[in-house]
N, C-alpha and C positions, 0 to 999 in steps of 0.2 A: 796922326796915329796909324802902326801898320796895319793892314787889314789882318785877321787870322787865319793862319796856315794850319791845317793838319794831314796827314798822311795814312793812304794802308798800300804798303809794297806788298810785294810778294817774292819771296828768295828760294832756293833751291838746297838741300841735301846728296852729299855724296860720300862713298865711304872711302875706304884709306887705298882702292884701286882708282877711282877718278868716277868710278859707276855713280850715274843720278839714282837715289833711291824716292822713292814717293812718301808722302809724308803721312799718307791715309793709317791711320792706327796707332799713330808715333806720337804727334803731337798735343792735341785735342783740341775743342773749339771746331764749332762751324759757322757757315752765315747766319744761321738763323739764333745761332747761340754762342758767339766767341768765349773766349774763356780770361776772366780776367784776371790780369798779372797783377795789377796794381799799378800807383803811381797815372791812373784813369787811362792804361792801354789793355792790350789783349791780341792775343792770338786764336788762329782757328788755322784749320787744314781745312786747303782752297785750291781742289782738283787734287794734283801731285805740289801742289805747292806749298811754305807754308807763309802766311800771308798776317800781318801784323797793324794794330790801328793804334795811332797816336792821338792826344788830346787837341784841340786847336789853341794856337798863342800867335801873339802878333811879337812876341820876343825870341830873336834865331838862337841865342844858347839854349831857351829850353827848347825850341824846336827840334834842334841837334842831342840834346841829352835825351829825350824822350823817344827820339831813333833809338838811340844807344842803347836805352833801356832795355828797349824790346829786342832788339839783336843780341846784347849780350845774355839773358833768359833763354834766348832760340840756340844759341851758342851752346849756353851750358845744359841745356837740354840735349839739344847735338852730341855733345861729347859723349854724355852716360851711354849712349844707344850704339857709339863708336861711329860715328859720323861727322862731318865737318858742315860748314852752311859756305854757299858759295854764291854768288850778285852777278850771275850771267843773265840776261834778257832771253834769250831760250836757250831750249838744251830737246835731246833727242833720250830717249827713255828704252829698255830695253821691254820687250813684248809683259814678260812676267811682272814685272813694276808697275803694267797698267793694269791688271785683271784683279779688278773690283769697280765696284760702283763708281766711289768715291774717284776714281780714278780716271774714269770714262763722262764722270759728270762737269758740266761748263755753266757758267754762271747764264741764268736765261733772261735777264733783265737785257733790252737792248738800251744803246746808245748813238750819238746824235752826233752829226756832221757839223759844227758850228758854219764851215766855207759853202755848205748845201743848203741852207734854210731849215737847219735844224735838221733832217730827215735822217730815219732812224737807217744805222751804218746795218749793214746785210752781216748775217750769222757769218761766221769764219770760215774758209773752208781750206784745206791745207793737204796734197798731194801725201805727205807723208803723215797719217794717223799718229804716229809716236813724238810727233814735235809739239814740246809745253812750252811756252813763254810765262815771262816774270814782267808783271806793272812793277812802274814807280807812281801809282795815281797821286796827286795833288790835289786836296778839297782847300780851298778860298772861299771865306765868309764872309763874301760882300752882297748880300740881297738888294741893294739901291743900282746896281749897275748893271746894265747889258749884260746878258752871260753870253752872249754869240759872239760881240765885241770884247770881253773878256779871255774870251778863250782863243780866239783869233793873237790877241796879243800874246796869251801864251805858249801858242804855237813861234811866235817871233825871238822873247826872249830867254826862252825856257827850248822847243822843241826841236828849231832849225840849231843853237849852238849844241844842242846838248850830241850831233852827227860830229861833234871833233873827239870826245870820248865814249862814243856809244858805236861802237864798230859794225854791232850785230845787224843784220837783217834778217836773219830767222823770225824774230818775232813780226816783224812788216807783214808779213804773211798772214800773218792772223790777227794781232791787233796794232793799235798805236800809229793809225794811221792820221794825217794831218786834222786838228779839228775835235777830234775824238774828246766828248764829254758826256754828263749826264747831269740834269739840274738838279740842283738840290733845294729846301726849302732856303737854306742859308746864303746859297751863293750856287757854287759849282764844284763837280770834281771832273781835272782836267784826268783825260786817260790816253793823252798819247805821248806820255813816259815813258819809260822804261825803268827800270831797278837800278839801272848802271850807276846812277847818283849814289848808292849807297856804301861805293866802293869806298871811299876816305872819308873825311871830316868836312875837308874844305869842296867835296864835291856836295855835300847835305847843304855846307853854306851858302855857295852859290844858286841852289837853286831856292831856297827862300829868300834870297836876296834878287832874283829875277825874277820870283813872282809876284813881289812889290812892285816891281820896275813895271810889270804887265796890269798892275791894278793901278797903280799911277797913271799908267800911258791912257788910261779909260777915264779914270776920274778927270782929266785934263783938258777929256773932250778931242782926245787925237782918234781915226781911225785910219789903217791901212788901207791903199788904192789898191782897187783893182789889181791890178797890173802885177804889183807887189804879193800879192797875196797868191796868185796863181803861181809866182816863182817859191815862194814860203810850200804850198801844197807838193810840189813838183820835188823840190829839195828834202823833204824829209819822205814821203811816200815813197819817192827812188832812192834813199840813202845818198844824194849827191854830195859829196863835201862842198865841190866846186860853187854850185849853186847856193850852200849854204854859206861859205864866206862871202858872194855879196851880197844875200840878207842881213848878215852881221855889219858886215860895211853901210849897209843903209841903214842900218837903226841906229846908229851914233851920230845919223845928223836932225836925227824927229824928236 
């Protein structure tokens, strides 16, 4: 049986000049109170973002249609406001887009290094104040398995290929570095994605279908060496491609 997959991305608004607009006042929902859609999802505005929660399934069509849901609601909300939704991993904001709260505020729950023994990743800090990044976090409902070992694998089958359509390093800057989780009572949510996945159909597939391959590879009793795991950190934290195809080369023989 698959383990269960659910998701909360976070996507961006822009209007019909290419300008990012912030979603503070636009959408509604916050963390403390998402706003629900229906069909057991919801949205909230999350920083300038806006940011979207799907139910958990161990089946990838409804995994995928219950993305859909929620993006085509964001969509059609989009449109009435005259704005479009756009699946970039960061973006740069102009000074006026940030002045408010909501727009200056960052999520204060930390998160954890699964390659560090767990230790909790340092607050963000980034040269240029107006640069937002967009998660694709991944939550996996496997409570019986390592979540360090978990996450570790899904930094291999999920984080090192996801650098052959995920061009951006804006966001490396600030989050999504290799490792990046936080435990849940369920399992785990992996947080060093990116949004990029949300760009097609068959990129939502692919990553449900690698993060079975990453809960497999634990329930199997496999873990990464050493060795391996330092080139896995190094390949995604510097955006290496290079590095990243022979990670991928070595995972098709474990």
């Amino acid at each position: 049986m698959n383990a269960r997959i659910g998701s909360d991305p976070e996507t961006f608004l822009v209007d019909n000049t290419g300008k990012f607009i912030s979603s503070v006042g636009l959408i509604g929902g916050s963390k403390d109170a998402p706003m629900d859609i229906g069909e057991g999802c919801s949205v909230q505005e999350d920083n300038v973002t806006v940011e979207f929660n799907t139910p958990p399934t161990n089946d990838e069509d409804s995994f995928v249609n219950s993305i859909n849901y929620n993006l085509n609601w964001i969509e059609k909300r989009a449109n009435e406001l005259g704005l479009t939704v756009i699946h970039t991993p960061s973006a740069v904001f102009d000074d006026e887009q940030l002045d408010s709260a909501g727009a200056k505020t960052f999520g204060c729950e930390p998160d954890f290094n699964a390659w560090n023994y767990s230790a909790a990743n340092p607050r963000p800090m980034c040269k240029n104040p107006n640069l937002r990044s967009a998660g694709g976090h991944i939550h996996i409902e496997a409570p019986d398995l390592n979540k360090e070992e978990l996450i570790k694998a899904m930094d291999l089958f999920v984080g090192v290929p996801m650098l052959e359509f995920d061009t951006d390093s804006g966001r490396r800057k600030l989050y999504g570095k290799a490792g990046a989780y936080r435990p849940k009572t369920y399992g785990v949510e992996y947080r060093t994605a990116s949004n990029a996945w949300l760009q097609d159909d068959d990129k939502k597939r692919w990553v449900f279908k690698q993060t079975q391959k990453a809960v497999e590879f634990v329930k199997a009793g496999k873990q990464i060496p050493q060795d391996m795991g330092i080139v896995i950190q190094t390949a995604i934290n510097k955006s290496n491609v290079k590095l990243a195809k022979s990670v991928m080369d070595w995972s098709l023989t474990v």
